[in-house]
C-alpha positions, 0 to 999 in steps of 0.5 A: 101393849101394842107395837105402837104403844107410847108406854115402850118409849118411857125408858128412852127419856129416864137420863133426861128426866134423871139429869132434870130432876138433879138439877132441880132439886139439888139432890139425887134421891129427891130426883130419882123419887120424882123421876119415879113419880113421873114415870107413874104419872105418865104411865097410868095418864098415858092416854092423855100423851098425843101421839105425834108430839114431843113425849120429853117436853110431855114428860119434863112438864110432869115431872116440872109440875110434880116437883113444884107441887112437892115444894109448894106441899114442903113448903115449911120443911127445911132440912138443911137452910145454911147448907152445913150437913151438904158442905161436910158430904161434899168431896173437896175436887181434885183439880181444876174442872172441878173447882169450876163445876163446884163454883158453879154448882154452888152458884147455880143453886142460888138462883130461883127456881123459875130461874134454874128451870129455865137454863136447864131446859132451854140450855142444858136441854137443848128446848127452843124458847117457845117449847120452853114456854108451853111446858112452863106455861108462860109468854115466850117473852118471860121465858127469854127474859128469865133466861137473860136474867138467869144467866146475868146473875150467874156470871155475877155469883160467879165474878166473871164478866160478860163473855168470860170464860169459867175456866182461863186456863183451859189447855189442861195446866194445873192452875188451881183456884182457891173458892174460898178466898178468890186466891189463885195458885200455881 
């Protein structure tokens, strides 16, 4: 391996790719499988990474293509459809933030994958719409469109208006939000 070598800067991108996978498939060693598939796929197809472009946007494309060609392969398995075995895992949070992130949690895995990928890249990310659409191979238009959507419905599963924010009360008081019946406590 040479000093230039594109191979050396795999490891920079792992939290990245990690916190992608997470998001996508909803279970962390589902992620850490695919992040493992990526890095092989990208090691061994090294010579096909340009020199000079964006190696994330390279690696998330892997690791995106992996994922979907995983799920089109499982298509009939499903381990848990209501969900019951992940809610008895799942600690009940101990405060507000957590709450917050477990209604989120609970809200985001609704929504489509086209619809998850989209807000994980071009928000939680930090893409451009434009590098968005070059990894997912679509109009720049569909990935604005599916991020509008994406969002809209987030804020509808999670009962907040337009420009609401998740937490109301976010100097730090201990305002509880009871998830299951919308009931708020003090």
């Amino acid at each position: 391996m040479s000093a230039s070598d594109p191979r050396e800067a795999l490891p920079e991108h792992l939290p990245a790719l990690r916190a992608f996978a997470i998001s996508l498939s909803g279970d962390v060693a589902t992620a850490d499988d695919l992040v493992q598939d990526t890095i092989v796929k990208a090691w061994t197809n090294i010579e096909k990474f340009q020199a000079g472009t964006n190696m994330r946007a390279w690696l998330f494309t892997i690791l995106r293509n992996t994922f979907f060609s995983d799920r089109r392969k499982r298509k009939r398995e499903v381990a848990d459809p209501d969900g019951i075995h992940a809610s008895r895992l799942a600690v009940k949070p101990a405060h507000d933030g957590r709450l917050a992130f477990n209604d989120f949690r609970a809200a985001f895995s609704q929504l489509s994958d086209e619809h998850r990928e989209v807000l994980i890249l071009a928000g939680a990310s930090g893409f451009s719409y434009e590098e968005v659409a070059s990894m997912t191979g679509v109009a720049v238009g569909t990935v604005k469109s599916r991020a509008n959507r994406a969002r809209a419905r987030l804020c509808d599963l999670l009962g907040l208006e337009a420009g609401e924010d998740p937490l109301p009360d976010a100097r730090g008081s201990h305002l509880s939000v009871l998830t299951a019946t919308k009931v708020k406590a003090v």
